[in-house]
mmCIF file as Biopython writes it, N, C-alpha, C and O atoms, coordinates in Angstrom:
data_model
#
loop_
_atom_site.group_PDB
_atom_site.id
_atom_site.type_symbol
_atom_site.label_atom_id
_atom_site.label_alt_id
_atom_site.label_comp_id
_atom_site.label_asym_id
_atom_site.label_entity_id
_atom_site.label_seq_id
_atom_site.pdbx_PDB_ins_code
_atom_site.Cartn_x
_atom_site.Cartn_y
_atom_site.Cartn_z
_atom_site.occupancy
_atom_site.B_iso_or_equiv
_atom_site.auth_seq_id
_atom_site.auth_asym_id
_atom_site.pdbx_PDB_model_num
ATOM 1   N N  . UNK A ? 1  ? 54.796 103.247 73.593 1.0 0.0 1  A 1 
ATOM 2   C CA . UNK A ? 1  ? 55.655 103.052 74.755 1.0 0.0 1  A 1 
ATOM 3   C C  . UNK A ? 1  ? 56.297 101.668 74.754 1.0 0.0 1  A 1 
ATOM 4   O O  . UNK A ? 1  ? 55.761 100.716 74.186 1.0 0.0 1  A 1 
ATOM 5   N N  . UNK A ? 2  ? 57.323 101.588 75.327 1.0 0.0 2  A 1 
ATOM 6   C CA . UNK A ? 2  ? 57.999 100.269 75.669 1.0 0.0 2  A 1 
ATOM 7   C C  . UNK A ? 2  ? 57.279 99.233  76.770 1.0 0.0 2  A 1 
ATOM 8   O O  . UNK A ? 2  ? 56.134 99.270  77.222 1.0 0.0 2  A 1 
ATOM 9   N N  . UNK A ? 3  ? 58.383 98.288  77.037 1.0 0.0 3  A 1 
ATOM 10  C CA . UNK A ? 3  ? 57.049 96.920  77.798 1.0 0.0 3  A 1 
ATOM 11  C C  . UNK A ? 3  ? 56.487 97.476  78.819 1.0 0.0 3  A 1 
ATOM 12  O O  . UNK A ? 3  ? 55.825 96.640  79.434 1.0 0.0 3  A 1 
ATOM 13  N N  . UNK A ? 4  ? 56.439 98.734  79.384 1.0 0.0 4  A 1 
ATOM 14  C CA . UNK A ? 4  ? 56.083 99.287  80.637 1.0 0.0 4  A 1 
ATOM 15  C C  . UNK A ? 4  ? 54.813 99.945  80.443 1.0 0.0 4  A 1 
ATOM 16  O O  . UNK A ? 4  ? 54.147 100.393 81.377 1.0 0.0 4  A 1 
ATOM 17  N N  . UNK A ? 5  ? 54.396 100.018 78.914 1.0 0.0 5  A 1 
ATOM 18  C CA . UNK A ? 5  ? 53.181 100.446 78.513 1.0 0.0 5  A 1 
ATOM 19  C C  . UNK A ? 5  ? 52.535 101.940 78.961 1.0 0.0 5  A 1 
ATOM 20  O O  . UNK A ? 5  ? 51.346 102.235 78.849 1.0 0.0 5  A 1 
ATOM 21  N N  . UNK A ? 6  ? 53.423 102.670 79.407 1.0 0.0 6  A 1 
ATOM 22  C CA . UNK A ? 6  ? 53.644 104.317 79.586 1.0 0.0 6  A 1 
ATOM 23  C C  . UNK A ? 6  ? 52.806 103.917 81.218 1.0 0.0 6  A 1 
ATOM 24  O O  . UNK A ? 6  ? 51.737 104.440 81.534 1.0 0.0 6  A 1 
ATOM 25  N N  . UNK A ? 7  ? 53.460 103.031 81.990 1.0 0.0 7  A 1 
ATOM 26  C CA . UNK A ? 7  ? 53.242 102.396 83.287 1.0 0.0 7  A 1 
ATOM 27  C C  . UNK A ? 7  ? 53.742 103.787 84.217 1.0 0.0 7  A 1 
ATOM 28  O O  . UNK A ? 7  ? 52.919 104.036 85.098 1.0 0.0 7  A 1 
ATOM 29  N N  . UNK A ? 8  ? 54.508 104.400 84.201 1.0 0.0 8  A 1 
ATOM 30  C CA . UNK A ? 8  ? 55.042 105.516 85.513 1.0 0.0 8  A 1 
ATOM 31  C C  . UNK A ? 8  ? 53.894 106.567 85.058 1.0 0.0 8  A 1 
ATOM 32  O O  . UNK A ? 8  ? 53.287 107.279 85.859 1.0 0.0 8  A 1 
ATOM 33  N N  . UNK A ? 9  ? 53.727 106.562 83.945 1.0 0.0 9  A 1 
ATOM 34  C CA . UNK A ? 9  ? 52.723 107.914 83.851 1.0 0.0 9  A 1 
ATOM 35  C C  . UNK A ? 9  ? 51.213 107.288 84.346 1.0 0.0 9  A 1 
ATOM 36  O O  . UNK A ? 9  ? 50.331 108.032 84.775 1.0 0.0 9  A 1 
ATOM 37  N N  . UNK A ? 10 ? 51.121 106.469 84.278 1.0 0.0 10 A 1 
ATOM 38  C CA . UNK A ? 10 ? 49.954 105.603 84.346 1.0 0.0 10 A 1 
ATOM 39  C C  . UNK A ? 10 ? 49.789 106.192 86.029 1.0 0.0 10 A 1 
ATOM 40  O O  . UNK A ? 10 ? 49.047 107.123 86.344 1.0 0.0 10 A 1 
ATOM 41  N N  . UNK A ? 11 ? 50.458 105.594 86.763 1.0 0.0 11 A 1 
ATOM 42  C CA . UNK A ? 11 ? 50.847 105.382 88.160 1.0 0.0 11 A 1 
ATOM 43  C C  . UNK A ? 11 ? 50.763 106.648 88.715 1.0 0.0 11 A 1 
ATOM 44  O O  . UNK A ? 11 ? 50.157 106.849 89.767 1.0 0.0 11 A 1 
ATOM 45  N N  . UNK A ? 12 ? 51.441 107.694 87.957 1.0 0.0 12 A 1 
ATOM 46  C CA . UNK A ? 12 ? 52.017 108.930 88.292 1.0 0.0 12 A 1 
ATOM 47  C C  . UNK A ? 12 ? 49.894 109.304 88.473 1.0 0.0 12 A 1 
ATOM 48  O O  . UNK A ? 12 ? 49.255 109.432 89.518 1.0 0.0 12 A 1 
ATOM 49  N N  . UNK A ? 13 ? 49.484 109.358 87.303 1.0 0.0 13 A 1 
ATOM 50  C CA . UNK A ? 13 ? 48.113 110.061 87.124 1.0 0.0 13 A 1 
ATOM 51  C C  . UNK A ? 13 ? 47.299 109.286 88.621 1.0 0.0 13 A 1 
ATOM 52  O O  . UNK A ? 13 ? 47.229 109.818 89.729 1.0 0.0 13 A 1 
ATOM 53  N N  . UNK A ? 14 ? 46.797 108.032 88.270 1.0 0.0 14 A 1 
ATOM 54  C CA . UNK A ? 14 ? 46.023 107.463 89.410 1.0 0.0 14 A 1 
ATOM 55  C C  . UNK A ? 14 ? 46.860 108.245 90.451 1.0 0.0 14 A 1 
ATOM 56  O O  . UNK A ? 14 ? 46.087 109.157 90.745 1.0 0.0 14 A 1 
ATOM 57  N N  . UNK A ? 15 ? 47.742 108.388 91.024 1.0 0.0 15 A 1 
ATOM 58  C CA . UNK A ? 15 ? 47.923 108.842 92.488 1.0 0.0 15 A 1 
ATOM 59  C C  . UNK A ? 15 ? 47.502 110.374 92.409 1.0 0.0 15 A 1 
ATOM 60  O O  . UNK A ? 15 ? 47.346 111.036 93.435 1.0 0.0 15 A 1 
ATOM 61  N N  . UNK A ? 16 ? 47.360 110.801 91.380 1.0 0.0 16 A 1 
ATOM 62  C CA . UNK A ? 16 ? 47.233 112.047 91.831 1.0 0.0 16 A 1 
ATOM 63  C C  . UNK A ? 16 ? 45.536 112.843 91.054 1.0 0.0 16 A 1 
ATOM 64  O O  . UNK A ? 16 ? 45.355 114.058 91.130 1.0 0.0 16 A 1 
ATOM 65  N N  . UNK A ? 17 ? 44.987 112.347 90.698 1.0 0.0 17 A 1 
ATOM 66  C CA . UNK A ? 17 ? 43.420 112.138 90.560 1.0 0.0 17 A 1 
ATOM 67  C C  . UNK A ? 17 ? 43.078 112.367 91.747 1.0 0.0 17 A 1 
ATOM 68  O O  . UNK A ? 17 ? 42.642 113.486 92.019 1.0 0.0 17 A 1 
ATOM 69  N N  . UNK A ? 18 ? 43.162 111.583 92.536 1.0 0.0 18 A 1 
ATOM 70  C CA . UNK A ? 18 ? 41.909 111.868 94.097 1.0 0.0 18 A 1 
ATOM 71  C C  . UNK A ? 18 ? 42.414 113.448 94.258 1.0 0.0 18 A 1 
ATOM 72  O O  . UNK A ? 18 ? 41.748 114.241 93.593 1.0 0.0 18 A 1 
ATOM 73  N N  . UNK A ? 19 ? 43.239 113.881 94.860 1.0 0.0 19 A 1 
ATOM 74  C CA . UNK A ? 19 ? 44.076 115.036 94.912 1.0 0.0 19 A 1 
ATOM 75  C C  . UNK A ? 19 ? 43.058 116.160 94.178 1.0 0.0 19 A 1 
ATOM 76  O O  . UNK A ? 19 ? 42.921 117.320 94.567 1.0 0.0 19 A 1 
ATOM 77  N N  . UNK A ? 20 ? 42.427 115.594 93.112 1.0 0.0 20 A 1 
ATOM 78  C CA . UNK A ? 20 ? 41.974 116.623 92.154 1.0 0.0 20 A 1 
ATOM 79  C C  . UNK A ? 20 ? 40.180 116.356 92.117 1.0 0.0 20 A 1 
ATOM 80  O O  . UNK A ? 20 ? 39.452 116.967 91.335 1.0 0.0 20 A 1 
ATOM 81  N N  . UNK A ? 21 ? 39.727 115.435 93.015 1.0 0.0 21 A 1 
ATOM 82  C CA . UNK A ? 21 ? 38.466 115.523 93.101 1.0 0.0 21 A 1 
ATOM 83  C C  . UNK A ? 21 ? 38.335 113.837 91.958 1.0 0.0 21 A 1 
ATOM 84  O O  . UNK A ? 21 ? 37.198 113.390 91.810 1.0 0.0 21 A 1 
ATOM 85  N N  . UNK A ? 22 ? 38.977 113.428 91.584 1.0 0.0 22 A 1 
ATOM 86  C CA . UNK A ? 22 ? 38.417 112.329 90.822 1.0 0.0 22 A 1 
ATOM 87  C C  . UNK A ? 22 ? 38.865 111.086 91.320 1.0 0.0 22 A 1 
ATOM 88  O O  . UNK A ? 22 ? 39.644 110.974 92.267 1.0 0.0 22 A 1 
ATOM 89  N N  . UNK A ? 23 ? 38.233 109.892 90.504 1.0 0.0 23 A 1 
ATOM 90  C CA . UNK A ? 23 ? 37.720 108.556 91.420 1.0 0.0 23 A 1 
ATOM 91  C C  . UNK A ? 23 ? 38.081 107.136 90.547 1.0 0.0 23 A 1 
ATOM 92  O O  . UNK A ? 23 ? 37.349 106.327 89.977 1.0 0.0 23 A 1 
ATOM 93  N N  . UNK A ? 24 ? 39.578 107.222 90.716 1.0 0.0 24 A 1 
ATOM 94  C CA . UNK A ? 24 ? 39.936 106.154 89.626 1.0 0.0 24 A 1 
ATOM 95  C C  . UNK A ? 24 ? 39.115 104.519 89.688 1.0 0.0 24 A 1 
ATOM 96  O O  . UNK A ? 24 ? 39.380 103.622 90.489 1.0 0.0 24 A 1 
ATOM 97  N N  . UNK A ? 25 ? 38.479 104.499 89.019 1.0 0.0 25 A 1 
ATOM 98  C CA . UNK A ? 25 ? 37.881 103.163 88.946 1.0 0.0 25 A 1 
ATOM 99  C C  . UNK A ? 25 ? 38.493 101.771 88.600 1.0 0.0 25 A 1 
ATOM 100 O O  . UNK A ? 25 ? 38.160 100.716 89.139 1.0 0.0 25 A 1 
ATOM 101 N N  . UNK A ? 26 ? 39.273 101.890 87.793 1.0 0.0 26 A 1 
ATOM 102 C CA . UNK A ? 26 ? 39.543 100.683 87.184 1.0 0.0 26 A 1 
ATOM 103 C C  . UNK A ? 26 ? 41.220 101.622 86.233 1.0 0.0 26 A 1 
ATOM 104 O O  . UNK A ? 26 ? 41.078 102.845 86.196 1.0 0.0 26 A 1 
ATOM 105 N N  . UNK A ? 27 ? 42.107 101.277 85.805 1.0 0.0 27 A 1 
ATOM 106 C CA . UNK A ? 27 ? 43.120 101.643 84.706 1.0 0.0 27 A 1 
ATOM 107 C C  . UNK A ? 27 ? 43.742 100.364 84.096 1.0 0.0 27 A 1 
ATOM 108 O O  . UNK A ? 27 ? 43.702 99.232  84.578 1.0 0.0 27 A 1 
ATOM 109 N N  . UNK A ? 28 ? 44.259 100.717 83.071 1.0 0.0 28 A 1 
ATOM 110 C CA . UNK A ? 28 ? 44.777 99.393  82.230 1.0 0.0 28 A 1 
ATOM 111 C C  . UNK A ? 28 ? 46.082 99.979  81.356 1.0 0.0 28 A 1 
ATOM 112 O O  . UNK A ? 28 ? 46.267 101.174 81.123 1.0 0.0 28 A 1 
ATOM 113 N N  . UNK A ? 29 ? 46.596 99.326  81.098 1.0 0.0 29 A 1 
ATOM 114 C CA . UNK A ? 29 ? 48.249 99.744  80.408 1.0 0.0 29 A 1 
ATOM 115 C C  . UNK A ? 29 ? 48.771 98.846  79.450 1.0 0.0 29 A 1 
ATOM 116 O O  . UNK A ? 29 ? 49.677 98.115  79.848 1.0 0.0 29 A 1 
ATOM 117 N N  . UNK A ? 30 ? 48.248 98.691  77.786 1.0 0.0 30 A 1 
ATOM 118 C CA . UNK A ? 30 ? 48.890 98.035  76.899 1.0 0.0 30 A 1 
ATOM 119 C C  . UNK A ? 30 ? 50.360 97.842  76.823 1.0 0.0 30 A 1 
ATOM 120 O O  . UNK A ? 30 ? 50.852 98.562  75.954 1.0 0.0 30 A 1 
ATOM 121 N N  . UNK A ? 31 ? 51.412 96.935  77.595 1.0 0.0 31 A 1 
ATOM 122 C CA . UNK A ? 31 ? 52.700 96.908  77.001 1.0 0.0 31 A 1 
ATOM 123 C C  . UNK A ? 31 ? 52.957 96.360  75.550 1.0 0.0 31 A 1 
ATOM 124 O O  . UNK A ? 31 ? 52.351 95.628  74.768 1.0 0.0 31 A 1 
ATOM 125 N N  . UNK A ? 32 ? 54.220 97.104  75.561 1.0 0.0 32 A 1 
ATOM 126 C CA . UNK A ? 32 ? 54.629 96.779  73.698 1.0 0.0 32 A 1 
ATOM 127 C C  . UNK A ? 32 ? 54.129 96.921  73.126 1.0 0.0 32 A 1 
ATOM 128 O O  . UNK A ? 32 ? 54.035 95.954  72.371 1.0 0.0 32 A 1 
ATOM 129 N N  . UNK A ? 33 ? 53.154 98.252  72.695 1.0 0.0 33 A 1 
ATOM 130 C CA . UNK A ? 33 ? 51.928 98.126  72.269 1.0 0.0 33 A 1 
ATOM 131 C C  . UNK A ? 33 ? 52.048 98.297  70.537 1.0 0.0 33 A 1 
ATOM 132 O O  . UNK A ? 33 ? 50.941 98.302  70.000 1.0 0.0 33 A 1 
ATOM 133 N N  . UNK A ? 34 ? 53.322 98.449  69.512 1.0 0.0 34 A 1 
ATOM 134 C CA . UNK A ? 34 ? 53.890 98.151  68.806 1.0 0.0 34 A 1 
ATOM 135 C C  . UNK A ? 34 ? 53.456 96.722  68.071 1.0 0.0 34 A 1 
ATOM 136 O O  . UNK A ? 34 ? 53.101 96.427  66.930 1.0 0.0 34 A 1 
ATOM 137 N N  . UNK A ? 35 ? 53.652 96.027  69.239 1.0 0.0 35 A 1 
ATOM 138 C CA . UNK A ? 35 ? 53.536 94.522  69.317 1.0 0.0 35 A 1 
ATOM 139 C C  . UNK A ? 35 ? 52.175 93.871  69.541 1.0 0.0 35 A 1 
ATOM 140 O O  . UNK A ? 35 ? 51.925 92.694  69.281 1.0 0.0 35 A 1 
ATOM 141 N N  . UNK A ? 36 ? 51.356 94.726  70.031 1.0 0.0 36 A 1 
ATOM 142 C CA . UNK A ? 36 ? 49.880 94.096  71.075 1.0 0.0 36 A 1 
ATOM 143 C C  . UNK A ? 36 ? 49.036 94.881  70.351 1.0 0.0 36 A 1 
ATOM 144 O O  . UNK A ? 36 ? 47.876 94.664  70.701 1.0 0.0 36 A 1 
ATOM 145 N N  . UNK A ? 37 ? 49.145 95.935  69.244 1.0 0.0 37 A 1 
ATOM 146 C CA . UNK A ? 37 ? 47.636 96.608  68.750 1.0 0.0 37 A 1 
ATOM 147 C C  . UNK A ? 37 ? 48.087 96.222  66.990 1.0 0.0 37 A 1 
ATOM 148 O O  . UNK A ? 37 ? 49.175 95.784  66.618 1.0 0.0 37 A 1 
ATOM 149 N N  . UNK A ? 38 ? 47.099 96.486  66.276 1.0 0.0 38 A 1 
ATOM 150 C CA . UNK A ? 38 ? 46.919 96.477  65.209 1.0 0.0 38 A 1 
ATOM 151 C C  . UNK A ? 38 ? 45.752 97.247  64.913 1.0 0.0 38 A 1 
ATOM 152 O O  . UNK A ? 38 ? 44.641 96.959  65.359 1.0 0.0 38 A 1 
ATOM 153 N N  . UNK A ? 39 ? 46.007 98.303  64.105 1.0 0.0 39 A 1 
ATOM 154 C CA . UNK A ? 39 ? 44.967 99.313  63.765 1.0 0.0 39 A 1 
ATOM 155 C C  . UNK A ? 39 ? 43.774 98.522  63.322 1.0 0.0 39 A 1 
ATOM 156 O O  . UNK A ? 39 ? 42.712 98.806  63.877 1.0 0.0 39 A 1 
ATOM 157 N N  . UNK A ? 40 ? 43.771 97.739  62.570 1.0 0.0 40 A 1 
ATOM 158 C CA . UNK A ? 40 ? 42.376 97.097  62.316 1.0 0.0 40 A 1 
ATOM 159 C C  . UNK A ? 40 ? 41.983 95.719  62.620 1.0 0.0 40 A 1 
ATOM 160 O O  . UNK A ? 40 ? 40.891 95.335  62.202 1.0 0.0 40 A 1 
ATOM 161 N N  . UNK A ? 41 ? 42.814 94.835  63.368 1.0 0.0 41 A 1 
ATOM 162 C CA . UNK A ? 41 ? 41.901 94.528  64.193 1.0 0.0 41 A 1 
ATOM 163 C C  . UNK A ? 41 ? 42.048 94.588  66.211 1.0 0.0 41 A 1 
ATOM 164 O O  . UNK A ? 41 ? 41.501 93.798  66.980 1.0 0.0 41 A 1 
ATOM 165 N N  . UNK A ? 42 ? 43.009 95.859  66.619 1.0 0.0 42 A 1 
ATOM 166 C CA . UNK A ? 42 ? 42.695 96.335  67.807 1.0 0.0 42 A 1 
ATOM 167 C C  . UNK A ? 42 ? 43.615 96.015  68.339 1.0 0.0 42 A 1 
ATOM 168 O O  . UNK A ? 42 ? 44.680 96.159  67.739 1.0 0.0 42 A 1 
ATOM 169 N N  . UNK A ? 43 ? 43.622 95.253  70.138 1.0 0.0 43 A 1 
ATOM 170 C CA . UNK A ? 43 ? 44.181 94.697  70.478 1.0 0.0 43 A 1 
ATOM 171 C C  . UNK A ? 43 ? 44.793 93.075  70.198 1.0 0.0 43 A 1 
ATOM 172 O O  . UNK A ? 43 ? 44.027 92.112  70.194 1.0 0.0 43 A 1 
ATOM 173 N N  . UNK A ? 44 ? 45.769 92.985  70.048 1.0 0.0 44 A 1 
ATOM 174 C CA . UNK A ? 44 ? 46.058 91.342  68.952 1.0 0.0 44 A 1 
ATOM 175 C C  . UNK A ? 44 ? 46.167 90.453  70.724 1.0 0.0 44 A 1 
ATOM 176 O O  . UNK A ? 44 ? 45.375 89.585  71.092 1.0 0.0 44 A 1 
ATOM 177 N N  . UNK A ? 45 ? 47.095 90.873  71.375 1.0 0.0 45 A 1 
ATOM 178 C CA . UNK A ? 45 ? 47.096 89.926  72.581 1.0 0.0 45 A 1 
ATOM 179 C C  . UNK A ? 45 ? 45.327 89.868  73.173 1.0 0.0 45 A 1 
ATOM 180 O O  . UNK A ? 45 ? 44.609 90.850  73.363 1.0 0.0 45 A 1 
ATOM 181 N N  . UNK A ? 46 ? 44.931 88.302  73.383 1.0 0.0 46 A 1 
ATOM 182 C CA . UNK A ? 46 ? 43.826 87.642  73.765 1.0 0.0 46 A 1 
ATOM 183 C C  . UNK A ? 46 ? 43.594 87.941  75.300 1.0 0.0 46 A 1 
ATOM 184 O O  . UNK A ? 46 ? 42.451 88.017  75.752 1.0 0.0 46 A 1 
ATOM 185 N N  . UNK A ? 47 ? 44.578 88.087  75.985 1.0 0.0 47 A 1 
ATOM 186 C CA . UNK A ? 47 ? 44.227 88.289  77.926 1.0 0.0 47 A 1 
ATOM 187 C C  . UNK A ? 47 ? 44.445 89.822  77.928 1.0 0.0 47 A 1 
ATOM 188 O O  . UNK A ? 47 ? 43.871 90.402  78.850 1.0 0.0 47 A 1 
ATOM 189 N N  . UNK A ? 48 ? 45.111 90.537  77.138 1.0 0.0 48 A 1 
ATOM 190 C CA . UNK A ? 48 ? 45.113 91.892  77.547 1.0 0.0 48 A 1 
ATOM 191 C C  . UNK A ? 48 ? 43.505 92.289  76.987 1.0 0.0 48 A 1 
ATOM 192 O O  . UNK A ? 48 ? 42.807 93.102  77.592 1.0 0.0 48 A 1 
ATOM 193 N N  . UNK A ? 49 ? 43.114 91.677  75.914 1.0 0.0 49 A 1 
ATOM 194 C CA . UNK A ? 49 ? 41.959 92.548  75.693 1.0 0.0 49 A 1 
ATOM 195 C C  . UNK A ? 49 ? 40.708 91.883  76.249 1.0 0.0 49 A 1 
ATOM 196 O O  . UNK A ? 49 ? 39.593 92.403  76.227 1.0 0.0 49 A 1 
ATOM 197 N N  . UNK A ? 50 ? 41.037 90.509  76.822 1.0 0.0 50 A 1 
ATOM 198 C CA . UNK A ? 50 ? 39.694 90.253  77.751 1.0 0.0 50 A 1 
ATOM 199 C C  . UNK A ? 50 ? 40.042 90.991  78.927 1.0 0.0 50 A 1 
ATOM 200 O O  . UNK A ? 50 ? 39.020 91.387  79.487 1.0 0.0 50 A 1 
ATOM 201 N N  . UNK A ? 51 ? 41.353 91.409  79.659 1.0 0.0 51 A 1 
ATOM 202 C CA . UNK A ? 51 ? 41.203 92.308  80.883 1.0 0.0 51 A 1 
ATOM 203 C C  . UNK A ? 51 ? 40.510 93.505  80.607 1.0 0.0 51 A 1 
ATOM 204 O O  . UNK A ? 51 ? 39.767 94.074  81.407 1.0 0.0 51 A 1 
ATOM 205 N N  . UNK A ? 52 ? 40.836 93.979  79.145 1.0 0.0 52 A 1 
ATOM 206 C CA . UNK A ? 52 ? 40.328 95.572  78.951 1.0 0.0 52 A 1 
ATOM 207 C C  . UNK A ? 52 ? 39.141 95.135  78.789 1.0 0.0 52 A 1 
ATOM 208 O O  . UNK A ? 52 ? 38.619 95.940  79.560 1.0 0.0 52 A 1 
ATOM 209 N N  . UNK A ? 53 ? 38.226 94.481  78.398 1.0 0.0 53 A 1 
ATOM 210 C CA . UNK A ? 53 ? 36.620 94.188  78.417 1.0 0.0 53 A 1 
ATOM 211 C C  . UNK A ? 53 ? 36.314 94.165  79.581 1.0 0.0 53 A 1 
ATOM 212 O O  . UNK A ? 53 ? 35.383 94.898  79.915 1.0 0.0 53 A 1 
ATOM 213 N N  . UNK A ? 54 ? 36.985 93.318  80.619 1.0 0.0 54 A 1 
ATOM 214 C CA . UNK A ? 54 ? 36.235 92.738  81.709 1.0 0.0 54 A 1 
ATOM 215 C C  . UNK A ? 54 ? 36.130 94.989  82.797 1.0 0.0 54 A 1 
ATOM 216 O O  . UNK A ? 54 ? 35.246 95.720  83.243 1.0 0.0 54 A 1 
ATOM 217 N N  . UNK A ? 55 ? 37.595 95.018  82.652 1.0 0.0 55 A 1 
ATOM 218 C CA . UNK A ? 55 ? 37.326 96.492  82.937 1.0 0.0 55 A 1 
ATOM 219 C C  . UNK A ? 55 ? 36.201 97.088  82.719 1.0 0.0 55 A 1 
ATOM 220 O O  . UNK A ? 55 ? 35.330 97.368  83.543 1.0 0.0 55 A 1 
ATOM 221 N N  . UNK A ? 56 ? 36.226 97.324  81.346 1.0 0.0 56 A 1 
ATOM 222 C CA . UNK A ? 56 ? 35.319 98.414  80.536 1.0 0.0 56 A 1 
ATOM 223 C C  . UNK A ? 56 ? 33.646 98.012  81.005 1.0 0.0 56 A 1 
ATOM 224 O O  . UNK A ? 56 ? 32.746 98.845  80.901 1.0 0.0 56 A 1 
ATOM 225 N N  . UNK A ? 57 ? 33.446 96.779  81.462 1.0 0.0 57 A 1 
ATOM 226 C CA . UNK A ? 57 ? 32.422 96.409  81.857 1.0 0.0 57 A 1 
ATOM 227 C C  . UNK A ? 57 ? 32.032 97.269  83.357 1.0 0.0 57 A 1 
ATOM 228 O O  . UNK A ? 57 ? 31.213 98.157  83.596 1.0 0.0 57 A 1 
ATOM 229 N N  . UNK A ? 58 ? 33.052 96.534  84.225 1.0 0.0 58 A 1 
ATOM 230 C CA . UNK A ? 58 ? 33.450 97.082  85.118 1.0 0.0 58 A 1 
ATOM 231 C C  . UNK A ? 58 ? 32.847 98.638  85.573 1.0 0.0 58 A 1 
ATOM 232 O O  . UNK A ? 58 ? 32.004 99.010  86.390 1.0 0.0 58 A 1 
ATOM 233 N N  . UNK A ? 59 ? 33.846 99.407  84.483 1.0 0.0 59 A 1 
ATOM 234 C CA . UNK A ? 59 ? 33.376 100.697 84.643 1.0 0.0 59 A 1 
ATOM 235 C C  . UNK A ? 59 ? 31.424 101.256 84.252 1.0 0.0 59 A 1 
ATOM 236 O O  . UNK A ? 59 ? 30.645 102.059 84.765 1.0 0.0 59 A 1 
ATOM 237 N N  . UNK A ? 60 ? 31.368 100.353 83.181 1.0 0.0 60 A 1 
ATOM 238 C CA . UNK A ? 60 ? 30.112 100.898 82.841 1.0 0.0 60 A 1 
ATOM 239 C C  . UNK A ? 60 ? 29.098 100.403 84.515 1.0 0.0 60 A 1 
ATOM 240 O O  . UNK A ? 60 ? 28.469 101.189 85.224 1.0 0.0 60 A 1 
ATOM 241 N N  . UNK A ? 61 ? 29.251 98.995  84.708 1.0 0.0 61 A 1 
ATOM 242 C CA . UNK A ? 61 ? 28.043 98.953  86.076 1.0 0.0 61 A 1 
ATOM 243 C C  . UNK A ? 61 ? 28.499 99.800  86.674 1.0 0.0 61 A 1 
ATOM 244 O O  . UNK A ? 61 ? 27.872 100.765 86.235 1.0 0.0 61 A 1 
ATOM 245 N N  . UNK A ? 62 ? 29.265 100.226 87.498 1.0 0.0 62 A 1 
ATOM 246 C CA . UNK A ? 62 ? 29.896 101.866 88.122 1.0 0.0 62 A 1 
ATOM 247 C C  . UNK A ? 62 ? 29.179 103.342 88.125 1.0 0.0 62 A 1 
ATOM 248 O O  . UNK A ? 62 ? 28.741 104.022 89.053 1.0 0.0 62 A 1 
ATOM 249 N N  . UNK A ? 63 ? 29.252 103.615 86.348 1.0 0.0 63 A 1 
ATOM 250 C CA . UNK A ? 63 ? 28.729 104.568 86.357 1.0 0.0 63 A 1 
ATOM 251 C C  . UNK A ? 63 ? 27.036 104.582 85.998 1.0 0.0 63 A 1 
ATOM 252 O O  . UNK A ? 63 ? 26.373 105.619 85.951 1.0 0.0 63 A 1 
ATOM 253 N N  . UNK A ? 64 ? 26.438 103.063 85.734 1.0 0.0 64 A 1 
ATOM 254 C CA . UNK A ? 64 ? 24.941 102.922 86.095 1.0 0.0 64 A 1 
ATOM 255 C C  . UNK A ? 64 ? 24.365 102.923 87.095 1.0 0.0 64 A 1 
ATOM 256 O O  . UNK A ? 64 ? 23.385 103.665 87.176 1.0 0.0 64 A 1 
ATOM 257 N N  . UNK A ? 65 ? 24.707 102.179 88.126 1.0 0.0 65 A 1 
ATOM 258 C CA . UNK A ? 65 ? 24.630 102.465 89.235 1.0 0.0 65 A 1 
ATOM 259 C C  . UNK A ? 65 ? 24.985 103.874 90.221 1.0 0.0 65 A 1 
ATOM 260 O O  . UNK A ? 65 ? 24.775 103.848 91.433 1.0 0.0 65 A 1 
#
């Protein structure tokens, strides 16, 4: 996707999850991702992939609790 990081679909889904019984916790949206991933070693931008950690953390106390 382009710098919007497939952002309307992103948006589009979270609003309409509850609707369907589910419980968005946390979402995240790589822009430029062309630009921001590299197959081997992942995410290359440094704040997008400490947000996606700090998330992914996030979610796991969530579903331990």
């Amino acid at each position: 996707p382009g710098p919007r990081g497939g952002l309307t679909i992103l948006e589009t889904a979270k609003a309409r999850f509850p609707y369907n019984g589910g419980d968005v916790i946390e979402d995240f949206s790589l822009p430029n991702f062309s630009e921001n991933f590299d197959a081997e070693k992942g995410i290359i931008d440094e704040e997008k992939k400490k947000e996606l950690e700090a998330k992914i953390e996030k979610l796991k106390q969530v579903l331990i609790n």
